[in-house]
Each structure stands twice: as C-alpha cells, then as structure tokens.
ROLUMKOL-262725 format. One record per residue (C-alpha): residue number from 1; residue in three letters; x, y, z. Coordinates in steps of 0.25 Angstrom, whole numbers, plus 2048, in hexadecimal, padded with zeros to 3 digits. Each point is the difference from the previous one (the first is absolute). Layout:
N
+------+------+-----+-----+-----+
! resi ! resn !  px !  py !  pz !
+------+------+-----+-----+-----+
!  NUM !  Ala !   X !   Y !   Z !
...
+------+------+-----+-----+-----+
//
This chain:
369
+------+------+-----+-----+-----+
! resi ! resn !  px !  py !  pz !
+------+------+-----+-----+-----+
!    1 !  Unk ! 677 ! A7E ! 220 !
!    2 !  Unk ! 80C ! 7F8 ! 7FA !
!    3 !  Unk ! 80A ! 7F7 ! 808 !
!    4 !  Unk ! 80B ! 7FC ! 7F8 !
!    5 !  Unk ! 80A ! 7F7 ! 805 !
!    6 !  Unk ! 80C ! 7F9 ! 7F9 !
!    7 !  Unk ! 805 ! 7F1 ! 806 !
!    8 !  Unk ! 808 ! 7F5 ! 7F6 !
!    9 !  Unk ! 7F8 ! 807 ! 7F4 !
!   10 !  Unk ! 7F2 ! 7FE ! 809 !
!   11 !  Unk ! 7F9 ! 80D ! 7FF !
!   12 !  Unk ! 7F4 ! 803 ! 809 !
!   13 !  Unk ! 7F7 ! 80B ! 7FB !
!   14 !  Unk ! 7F3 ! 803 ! 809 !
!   15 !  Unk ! 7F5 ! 808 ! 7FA !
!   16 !  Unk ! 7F5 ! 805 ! 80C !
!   17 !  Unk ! 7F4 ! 804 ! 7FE !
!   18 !  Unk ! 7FD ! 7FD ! 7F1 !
!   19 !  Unk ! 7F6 ! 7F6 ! 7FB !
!   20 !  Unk ! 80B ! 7FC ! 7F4 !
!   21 !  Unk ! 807 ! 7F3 ! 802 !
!   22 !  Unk ! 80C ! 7FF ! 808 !
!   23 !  Unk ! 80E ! 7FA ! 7FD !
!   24 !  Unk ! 7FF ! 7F4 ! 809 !
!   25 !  Unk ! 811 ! 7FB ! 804 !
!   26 !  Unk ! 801 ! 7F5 ! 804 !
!   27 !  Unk ! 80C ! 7FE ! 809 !
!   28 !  Unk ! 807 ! 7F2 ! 802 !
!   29 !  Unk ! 804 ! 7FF ! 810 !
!   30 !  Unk ! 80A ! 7F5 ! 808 !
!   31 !  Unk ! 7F3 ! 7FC ! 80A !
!   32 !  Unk ! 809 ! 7FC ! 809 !
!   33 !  Unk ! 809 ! 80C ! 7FF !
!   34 !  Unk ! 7FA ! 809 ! 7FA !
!   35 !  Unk ! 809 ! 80C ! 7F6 !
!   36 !  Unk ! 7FD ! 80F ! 809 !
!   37 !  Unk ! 802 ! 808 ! 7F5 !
!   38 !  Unk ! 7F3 ! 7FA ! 7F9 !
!   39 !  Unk ! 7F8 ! 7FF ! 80D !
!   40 !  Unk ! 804 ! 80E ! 800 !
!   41 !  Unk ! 7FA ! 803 ! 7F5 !
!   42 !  Unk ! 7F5 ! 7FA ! 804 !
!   43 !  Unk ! 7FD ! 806 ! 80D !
!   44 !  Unk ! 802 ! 80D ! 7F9 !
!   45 !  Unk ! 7F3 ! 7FE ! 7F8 !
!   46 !  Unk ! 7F9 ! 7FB ! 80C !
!   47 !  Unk ! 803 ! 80E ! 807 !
!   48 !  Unk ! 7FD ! 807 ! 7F5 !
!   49 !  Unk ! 7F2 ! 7FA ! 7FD !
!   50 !  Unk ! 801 ! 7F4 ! 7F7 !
!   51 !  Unk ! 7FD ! 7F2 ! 801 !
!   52 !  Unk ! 80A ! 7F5 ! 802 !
!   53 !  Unk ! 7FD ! 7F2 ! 7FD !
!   54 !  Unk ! 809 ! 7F7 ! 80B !
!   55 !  Unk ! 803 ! 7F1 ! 803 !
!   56 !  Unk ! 7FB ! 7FB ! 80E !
!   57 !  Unk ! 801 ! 7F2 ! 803 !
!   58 !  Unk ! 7F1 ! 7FE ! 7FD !
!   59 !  Unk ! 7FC ! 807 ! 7F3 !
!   60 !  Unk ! 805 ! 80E ! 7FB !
!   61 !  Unk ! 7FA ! 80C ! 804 !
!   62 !  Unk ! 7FC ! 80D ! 7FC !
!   63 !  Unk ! 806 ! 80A ! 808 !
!   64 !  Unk ! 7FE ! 810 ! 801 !
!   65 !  Unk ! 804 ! 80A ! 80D !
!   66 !  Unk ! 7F5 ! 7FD ! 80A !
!   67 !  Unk ! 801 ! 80E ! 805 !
!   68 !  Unk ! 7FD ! 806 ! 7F1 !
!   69 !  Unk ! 7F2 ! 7FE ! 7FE !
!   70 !  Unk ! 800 ! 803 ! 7F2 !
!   71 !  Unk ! 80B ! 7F5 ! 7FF !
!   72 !  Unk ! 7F7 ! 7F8 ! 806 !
!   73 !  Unk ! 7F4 ! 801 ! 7F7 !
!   74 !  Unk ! 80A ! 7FE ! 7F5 !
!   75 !  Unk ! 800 ! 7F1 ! 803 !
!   76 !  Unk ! 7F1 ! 800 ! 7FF !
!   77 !  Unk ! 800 ! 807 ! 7F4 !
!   78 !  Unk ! 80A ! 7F6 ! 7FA !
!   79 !  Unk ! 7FB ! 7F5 ! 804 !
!   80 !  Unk ! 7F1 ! 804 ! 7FE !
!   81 !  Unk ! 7FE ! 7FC ! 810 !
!   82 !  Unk ! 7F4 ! 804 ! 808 !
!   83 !  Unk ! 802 ! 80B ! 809 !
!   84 !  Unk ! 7FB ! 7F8 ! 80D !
!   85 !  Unk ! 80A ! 7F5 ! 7FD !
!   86 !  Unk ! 80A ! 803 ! 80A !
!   87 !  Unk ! 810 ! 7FF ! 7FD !
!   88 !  Unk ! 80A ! 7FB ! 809 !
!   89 !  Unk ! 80C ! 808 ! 806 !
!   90 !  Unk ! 80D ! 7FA ! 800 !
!   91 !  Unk ! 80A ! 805 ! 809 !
!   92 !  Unk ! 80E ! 7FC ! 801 !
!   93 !  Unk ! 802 ! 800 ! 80E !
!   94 !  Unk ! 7F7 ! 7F9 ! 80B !
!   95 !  Unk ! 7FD ! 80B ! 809 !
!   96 !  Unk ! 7FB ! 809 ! 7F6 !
!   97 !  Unk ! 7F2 ! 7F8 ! 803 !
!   98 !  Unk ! 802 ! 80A ! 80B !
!   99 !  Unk ! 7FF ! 80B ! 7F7 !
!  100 !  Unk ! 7F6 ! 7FC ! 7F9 !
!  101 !  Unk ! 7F4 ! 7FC ! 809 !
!  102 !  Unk ! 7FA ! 802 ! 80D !
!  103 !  Unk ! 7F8 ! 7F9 ! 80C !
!  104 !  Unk ! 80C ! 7F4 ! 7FC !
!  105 !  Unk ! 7FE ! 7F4 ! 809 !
!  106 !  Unk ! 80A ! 7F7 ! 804 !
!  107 !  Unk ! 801 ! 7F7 ! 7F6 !
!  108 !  Unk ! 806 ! 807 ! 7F7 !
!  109 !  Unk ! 80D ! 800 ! 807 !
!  110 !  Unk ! 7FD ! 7F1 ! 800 !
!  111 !  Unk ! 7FE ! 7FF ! 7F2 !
!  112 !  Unk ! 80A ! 80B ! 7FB !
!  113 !  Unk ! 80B ! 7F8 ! 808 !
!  114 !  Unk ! 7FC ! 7F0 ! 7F9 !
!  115 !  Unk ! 7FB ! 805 ! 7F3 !
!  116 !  Unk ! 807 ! 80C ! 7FB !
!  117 !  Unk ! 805 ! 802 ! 7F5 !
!  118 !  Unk ! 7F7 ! 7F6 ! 7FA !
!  119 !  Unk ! 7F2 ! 7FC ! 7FA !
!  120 !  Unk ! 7F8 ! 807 ! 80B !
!  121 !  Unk ! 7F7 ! 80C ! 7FE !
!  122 !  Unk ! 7FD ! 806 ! 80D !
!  123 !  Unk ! 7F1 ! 808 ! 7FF !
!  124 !  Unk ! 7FF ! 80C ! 80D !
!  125 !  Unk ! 7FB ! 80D ! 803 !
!  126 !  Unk ! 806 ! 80C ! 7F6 !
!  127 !  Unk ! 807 ! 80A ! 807 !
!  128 !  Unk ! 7F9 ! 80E ! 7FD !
!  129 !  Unk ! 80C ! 805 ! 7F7 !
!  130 !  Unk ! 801 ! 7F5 ! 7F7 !
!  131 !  Unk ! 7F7 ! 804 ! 7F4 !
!  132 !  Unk ! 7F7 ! 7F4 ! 7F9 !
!  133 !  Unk ! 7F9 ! 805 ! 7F4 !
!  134 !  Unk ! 7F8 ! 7F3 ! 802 !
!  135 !  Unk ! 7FA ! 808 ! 80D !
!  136 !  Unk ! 802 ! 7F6 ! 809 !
!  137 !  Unk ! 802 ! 800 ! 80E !
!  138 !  Unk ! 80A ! 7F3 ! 7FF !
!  139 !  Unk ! 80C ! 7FC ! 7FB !
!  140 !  Unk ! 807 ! 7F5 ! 7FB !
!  141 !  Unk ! 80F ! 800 ! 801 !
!  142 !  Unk ! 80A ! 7F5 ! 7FF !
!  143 !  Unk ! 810 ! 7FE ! 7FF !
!  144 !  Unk ! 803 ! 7F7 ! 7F2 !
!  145 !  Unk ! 80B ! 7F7 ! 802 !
!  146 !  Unk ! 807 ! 802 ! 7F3 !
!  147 !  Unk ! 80D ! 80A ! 7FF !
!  148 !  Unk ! 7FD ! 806 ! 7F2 !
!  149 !  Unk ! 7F2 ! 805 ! 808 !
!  150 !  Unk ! 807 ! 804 ! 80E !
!  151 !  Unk ! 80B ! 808 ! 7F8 !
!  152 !  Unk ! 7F5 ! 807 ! 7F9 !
!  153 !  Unk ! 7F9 ! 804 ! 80A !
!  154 !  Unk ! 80D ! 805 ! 809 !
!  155 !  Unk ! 806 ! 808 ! 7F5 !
!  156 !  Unk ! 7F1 ! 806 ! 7FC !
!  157 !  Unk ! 7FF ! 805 ! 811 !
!  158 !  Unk ! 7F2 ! 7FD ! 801 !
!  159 !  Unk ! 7F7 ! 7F7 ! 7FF !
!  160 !  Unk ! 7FC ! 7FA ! 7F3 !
!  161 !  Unk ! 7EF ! 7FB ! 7FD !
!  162 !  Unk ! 800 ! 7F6 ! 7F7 !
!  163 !  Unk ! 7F6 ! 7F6 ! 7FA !
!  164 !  Unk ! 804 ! 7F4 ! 7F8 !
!  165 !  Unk ! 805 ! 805 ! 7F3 !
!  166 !  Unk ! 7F6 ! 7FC ! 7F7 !
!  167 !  Unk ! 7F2 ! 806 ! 7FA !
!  168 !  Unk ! 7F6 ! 7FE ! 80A !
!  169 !  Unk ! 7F7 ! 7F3 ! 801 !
!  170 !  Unk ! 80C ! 7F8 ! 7F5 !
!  171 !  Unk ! 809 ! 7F6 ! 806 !
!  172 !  Unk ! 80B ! 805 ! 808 !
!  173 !  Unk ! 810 ! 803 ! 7FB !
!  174 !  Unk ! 80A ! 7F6 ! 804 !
!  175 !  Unk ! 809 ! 806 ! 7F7 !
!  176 !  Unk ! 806 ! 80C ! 7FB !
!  177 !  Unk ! 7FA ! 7FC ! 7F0 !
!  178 !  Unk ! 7F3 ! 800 ! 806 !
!  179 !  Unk ! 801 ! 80E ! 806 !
!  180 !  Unk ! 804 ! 805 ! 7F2 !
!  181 !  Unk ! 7F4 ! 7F8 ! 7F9 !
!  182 !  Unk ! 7F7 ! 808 ! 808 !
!  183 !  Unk ! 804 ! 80C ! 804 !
!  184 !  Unk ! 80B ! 803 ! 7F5 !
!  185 !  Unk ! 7FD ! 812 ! 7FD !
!  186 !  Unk ! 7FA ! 801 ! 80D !
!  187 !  Unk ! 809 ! 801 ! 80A !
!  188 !  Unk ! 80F ! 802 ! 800 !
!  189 !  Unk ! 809 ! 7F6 ! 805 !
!  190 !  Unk ! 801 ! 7F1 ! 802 !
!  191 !  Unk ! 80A ! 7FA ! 809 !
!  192 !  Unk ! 803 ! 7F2 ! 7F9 !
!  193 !  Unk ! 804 ! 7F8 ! 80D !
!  194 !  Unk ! 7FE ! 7F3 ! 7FA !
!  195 !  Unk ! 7F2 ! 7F8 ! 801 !
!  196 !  Unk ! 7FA ! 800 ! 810 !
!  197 !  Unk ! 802 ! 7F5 ! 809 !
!  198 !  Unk ! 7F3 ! 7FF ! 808 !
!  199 !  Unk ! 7F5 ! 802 ! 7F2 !
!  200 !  Unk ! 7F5 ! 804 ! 809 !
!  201 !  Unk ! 7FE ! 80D ! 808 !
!  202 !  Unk ! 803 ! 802 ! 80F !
!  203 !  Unk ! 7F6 ! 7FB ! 80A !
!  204 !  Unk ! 7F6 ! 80D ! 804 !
!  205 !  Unk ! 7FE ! 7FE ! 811 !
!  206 !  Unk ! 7F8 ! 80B ! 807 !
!  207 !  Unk ! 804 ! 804 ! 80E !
!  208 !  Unk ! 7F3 ! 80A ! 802 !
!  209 !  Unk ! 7F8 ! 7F5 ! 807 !
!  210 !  Unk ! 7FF ! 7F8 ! 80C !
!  211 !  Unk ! 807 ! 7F5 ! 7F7 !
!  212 !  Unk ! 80B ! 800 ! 7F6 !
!  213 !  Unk ! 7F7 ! 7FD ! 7F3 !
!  214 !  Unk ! 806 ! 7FB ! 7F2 !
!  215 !  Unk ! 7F9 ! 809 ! 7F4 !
!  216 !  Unk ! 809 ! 7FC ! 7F6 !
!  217 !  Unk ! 809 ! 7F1 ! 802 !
!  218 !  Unk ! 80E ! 801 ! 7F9 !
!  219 !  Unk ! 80E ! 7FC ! 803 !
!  220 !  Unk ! 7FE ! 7FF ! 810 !
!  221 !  Unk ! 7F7 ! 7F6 ! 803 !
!  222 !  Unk ! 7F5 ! 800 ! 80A !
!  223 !  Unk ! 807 ! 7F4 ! 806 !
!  224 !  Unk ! 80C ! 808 ! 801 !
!  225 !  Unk ! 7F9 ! 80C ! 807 !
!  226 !  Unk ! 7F7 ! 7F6 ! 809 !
!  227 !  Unk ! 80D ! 7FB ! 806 !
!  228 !  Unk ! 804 ! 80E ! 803 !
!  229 !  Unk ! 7F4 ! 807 ! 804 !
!  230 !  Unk ! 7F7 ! 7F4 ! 804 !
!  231 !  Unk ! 7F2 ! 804 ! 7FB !
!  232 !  Unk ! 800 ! 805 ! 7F3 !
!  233 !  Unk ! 7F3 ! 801 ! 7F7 !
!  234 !  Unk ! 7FE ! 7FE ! 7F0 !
!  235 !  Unk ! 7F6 ! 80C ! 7FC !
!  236 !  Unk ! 7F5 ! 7F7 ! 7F6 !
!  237 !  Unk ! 807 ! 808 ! 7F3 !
!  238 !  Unk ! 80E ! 7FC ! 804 !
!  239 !  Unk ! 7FB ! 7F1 ! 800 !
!  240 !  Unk ! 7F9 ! 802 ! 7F2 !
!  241 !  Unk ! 7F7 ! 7F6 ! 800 !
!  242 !  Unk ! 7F5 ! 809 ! 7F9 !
!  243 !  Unk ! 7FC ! 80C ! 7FD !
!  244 !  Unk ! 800 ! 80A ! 80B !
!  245 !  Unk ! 7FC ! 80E ! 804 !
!  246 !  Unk ! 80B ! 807 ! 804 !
!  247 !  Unk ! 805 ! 80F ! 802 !
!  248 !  Unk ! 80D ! 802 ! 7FA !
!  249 !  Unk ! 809 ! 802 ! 80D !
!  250 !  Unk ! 80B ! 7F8 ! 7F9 !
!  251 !  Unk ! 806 ! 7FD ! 7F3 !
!  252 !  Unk ! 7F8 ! 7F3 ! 7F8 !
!  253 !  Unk ! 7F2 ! 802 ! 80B !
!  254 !  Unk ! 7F7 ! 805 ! 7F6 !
!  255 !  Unk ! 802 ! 801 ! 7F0 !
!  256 !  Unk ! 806 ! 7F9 ! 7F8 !
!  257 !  Unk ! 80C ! 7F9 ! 7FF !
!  258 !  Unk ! 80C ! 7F7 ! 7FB !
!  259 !  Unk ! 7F6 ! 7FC ! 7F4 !
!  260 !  Unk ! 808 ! 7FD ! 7F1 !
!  261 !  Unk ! 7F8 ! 803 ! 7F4 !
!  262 !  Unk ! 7FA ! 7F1 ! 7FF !
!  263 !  Unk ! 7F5 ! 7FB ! 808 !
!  264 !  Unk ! 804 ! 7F9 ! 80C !
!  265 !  Unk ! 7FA ! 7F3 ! 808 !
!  266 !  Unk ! 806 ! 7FA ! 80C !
!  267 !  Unk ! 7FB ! 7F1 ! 802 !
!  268 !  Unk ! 803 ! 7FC ! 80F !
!  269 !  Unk ! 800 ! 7F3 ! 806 !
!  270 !  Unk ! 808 ! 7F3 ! 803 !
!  271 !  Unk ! 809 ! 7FF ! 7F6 !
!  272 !  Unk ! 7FC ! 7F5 ! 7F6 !
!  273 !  Unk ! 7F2 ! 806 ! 802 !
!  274 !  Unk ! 806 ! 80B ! 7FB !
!  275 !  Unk ! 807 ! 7FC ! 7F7 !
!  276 !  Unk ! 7F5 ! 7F9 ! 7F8 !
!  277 !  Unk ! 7F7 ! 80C ! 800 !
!  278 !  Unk ! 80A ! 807 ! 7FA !
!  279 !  Unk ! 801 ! 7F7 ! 7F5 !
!  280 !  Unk ! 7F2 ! 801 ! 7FD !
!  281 !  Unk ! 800 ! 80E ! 801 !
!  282 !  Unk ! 80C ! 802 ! 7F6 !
!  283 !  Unk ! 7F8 ! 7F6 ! 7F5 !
!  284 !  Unk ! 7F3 ! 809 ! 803 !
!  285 !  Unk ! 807 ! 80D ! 7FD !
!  286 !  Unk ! 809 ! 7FB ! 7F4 !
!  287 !  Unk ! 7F3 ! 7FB ! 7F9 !
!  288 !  Unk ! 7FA ! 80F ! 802 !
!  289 !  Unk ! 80D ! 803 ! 7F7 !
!  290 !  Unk ! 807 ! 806 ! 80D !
!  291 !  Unk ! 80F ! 7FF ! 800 !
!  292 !  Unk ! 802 ! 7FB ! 80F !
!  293 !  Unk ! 80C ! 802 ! 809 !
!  294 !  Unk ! 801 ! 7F7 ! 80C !
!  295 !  Unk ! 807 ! 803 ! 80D !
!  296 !  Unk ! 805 ! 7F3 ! 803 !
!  297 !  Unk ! 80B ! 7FC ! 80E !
!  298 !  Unk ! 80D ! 7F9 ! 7FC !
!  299 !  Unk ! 7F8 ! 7F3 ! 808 !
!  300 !  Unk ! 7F4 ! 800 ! 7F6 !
!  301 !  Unk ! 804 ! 805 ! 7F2 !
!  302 !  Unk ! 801 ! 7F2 ! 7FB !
!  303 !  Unk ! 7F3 ! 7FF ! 802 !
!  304 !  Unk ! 7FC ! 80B ! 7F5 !
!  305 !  Unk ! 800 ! 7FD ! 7F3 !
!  306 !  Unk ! 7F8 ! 80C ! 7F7 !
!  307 !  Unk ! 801 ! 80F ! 803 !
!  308 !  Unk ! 80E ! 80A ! 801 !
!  309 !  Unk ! 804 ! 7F8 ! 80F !
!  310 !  Unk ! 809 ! 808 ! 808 !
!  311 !  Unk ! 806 ! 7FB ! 80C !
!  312 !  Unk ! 800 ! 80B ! 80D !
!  313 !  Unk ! 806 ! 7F9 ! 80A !
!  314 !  Unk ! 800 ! 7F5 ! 807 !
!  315 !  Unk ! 7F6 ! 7FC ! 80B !
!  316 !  Unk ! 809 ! 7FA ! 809 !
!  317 !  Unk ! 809 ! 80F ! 800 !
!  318 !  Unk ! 7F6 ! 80A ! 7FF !
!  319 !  Unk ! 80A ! 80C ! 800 !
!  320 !  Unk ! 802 ! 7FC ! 7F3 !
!  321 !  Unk ! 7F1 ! 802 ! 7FC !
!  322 !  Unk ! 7FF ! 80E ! 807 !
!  323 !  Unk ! 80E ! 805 ! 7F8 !
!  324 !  Unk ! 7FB ! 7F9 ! 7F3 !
!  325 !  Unk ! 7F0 ! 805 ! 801 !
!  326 !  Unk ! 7FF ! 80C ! 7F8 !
!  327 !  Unk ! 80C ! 7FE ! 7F6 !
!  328 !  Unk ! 7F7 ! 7F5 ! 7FC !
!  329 !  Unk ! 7F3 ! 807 ! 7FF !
!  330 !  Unk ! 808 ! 80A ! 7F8 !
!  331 !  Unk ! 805 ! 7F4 ! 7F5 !
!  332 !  Unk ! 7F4 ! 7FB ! 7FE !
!  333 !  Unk ! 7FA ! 810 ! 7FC !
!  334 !  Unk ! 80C ! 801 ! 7F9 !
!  335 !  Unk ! 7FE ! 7F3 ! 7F7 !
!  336 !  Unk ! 7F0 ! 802 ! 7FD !
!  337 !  Unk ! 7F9 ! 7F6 ! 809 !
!  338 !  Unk ! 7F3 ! 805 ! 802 !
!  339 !  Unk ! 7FD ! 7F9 ! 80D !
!  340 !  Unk ! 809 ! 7F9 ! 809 !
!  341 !  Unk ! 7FD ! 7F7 ! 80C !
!  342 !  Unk ! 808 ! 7FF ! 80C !
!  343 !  Unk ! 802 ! 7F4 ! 80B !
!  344 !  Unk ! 7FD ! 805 ! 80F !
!  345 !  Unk ! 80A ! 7FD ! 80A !
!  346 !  Unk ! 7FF ! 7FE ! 80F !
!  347 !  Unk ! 7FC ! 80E ! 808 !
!  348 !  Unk ! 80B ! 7FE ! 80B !
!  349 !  Unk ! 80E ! 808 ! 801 !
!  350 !  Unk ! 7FF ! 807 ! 7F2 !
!  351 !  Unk ! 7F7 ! 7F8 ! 7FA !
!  352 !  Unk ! 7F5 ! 80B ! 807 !
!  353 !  Unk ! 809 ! 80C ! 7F6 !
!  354 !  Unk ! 7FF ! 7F7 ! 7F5 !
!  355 !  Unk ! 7F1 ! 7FD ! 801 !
!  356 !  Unk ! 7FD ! 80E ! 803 !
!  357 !  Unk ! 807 ! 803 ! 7F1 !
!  358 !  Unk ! 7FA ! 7F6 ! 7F9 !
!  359 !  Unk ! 7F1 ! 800 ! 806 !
!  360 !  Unk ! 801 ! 810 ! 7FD !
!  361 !  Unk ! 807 ! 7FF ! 7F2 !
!  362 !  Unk ! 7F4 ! 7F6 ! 7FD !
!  363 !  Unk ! 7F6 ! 809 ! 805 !
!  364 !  Unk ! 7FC ! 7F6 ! 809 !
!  365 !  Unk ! 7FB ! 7F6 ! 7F5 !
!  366 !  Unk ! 805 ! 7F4 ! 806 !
!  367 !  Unk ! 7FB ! 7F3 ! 801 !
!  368 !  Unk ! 803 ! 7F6 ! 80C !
!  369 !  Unk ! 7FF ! 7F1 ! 7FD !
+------+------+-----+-----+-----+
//
C-alpha cells in the first residue's frame, strides 16, 4: 500500500508491509501552533498503520495506532525492542484513562486533574478490548503536555503507543535530528517540533497497589506526587542505585537503556571529592590511549583541564541538567570519546530522573568517593 500526499512540495509516501527501506519525511511543525494540514498528514499514516515520530515535552516518541496490533509490533521491529518491554499510550484527552483501564482507583482523578497533560505516566489495569501484543494485563497511559503531540493524537482518533524514538537500549531523542539518525528507512514520518523541553522521560507511578509506587522517576517528581498523594514509594529500580531484578512492567525496569556507544562511569560524592577523582580517572584513561569526554556542571568545569569537557548544566538548576543529559551523551558519541565520565548530582526533585539516566546508561559502573 502507497500514501501519497502533496503539502508546500512535501511529499509523504508510506510503504506497508515491505522489508525495503522507507522514505522517512520529515515535516517541520510551529510547536506552539502546529500547521493541521501536516498533522493531517500525519495522523493519516497513523490510521493507516505507520509509525510517526512526534515531539512531547520530555523526548520524542514513536508512535503507532494502539488498536492495530501489527502497528504496534512495527515500533519493536523498528527499534529492535524486546517484546515484554511495554509501551506507553498517549491519549489526548484526560478521561480516556477511562477507556482505557479498569478497577481505577481514586487517585486518578487526583492526578489526571494536577498533572495532566504533563510528565506523568499513569500504570493501571488494561481494559479487555485494548490489545497489547506485550501480553500484559496493565497499561501505561499518559496525556503529553506538548501541542504538536495532543494534535496528533486528536486528528489520528485513537490513541497512539509510543516508546521514545530511538533504537532500543541507546540514548534517548531530544530532537527531531536524533530521530532521523536512528530510525531514518524505518518508519515514516518525523514531526520536527523543535528539541524537547523536559530531556528525560515521564515519571512511571503504578496505582495496582496498596500504594502509589514510582517504577520509572521523570519530569514529576516524587516530592511533587508526595504533596499530593502523601505516601508515595520509589520501587529499588527506579532509585538505580544497582543492579536489580525486575519484570518489565514499565518502560527502562529491565533492559538496557539510555547508553551511548562509549563506556560510561558515574563518580558520586561531595563535589571536590568528586571532582578530584575525576581528574585522576581522566589521566588513568588518556595514558591507556583513551580519548576521554568529561561531563562537567557549569560550577566545576574550571576545574578540568584534559579530556573533551562538556558542560550539562548547572548544579544549582538542575532542569537544566535533565533537558541537557542525552544531547550531551549524543556529542560525545558523535566526536569519538571512547569513555566519558560523568559528575553525580543530588537525588532530590529531578536529581532522582537524572541519576536513574546516568547510573543506567553507565551500567551501574559508578564509583562513590
């Protein structure tokens, strides 16, 4: 099957069922107000069974129709994904959540009414017509706060899966040039909204329990859910601290993720501690002939003096780290280092995300001083 659609010289063609290499469009979009002839366009190849990168205001994602199975499996295929790795349902509406799940406790309202559209991924009880070729009997659904991504979704009339937009187990897309790096042939459109504002994926909170559990920490913080809900817990993979056995009931519990092609290690610790073993490290790995990046903060880059330094953030902002994080995992793959060493920062507020990212994407090889 062909789609052909003609917009300012932009031509879409969509090829199903094929194992050639697509035509990947890339379509520029206003974020803030986004042009509905292209989104059109767009949502028409979400109905028809293709796969349609979009911005969100954490990271982009990959979406296909969450009611067309074999759309579905389309994302894993294209992003090489395991099949028990469960995708995220973004709806453009907040009572679709009531479409979507069962047994729905209280809270959602709760949350749905502070949180939504934003940063929050809601995990509850599928409702027996919504398919999940993940075989699963939950479902994680969340409302982005982002218009290219709501308009999307509205025009497409269901609800869209989508992963992050990105081969599985590399760092994350922040902008619509890392989309096309690695998915470029495999699917068949990219909505260019601009880069993300978040930089880190939405926080996971499971609602089948006794109590309101974080499986994934993101963009709403579990100081921000405590005020809300009161008792909130951090599930041991969410906190990252170390390797831990877990079953893949939400996105980044179990494999692999958010790791760049150089080796990663995260030193933690008071800062000039820190610092100094950085230092050391850097001298160890350039004398093994190693070409080095180091992620510094703006409040300690002075203190580096060998190695590719790249500044993240600062450490008195740490928004800034979180939007910055895998652009700058990205540059250093892009310039060659063959290991890069990163500062820890506090695990407060979204200090807890941006640990979680780091101690992941380092395979846990950190070293506290």
């Amino acid at each position: 099957m062909f789609i052909k659609s003609n917009l300012q010289n932009e031509d879409v063609e969509m090829e199903m069922n094929t194992s050639r290499p697509l035509k990947t469009q890339v379509m520029a979009v206003d974020r803030e107000n986004p042009d509905l002839n292209k989104i059109r366009i767009a949502a028409r190849v979400i109905r028809e069974g293709g796969l349609v990168a979009f911005p969100t205001e954490t990271v982009y994602g990959l979406g296909a129709n969450t009611f067309d199975v074999e759309a579905v499996l389309r994302i894993f295929r294209a992003k090489n994904r395991p099949y028990d790795n469960p995708l995220i349902v973004h709806v453009s509406e907040k009572d679709a959540v009531y479409d979507l799940a069962r047994e729905i406790p209280d809270t959602v309202e709760v949350l749905t009414r502070r949180f939504w559209p934003g940063p929050l991924t809601l995990l509850l009880k599928r409702a027996p017509h919504v398919p999940r070729p993940e075989n699963i009997d939950e479902i994680t659904v969340r409302m982005p706060d982002h218009k290219v991504a709501l308009a999307l979704i509205a025009e497409s009339e269901v609800p869209i899966s989508a992963p992050s937009a990105n081969i599985s187990g590399g760092v994350s897309p922040t902008t619509a040039q890392h989309v096309y790096q690695d998915l470029a042939g495999k699917i068949e459109v990219i909505l260019d909204g601009g880069r993300c504002d978040v930089g880190v994926e939405s926080t996971v909170l499971d609602l089948t329990g006794e109590v309101p559990t974080i499986l994934r920490p993101g963009g709403i913080t579990l100081e921000d859910l405590k005020a809300v809900l009161g008792n909130v817990e951090v599930h041991p993979v969410a906190a990252a601290e170390g390797k831990t056995e877990a079953e893949a009931r939400a996105p980044g519990m179990k494999y692999k993720h958010y790791s760049p092609h150089a080796d990663v290690i995260v030193v933690e610790g008071e800062v000039q501690r820190m610092v100094n073993k950085i230092n050391q490290l850097v001298d160890q790995n350039i004398r093994q002939g190693l070409k080095v990046g180091v992620m510094a903060t703006g409040e300690t880059v002075q203190s580096y003096s060998h190695g590719l330094i790249k500044v993240v953030g600062s450490r008195q902002n740490l928004e800034t780290v979180a939007r910055n994080l895998f652009d700058v995992l990205r540059a250093f793959d892009e310039q060659g280092v063959d290991v890069v060493i990163a500062e820890g920062v506090v695990t407060t507020e979204i200090g807890l995300a941006i640990m979680n990212r780091l101690r992941k994407s380092a395979g846990f090889n950190i070293i506290r001083v």
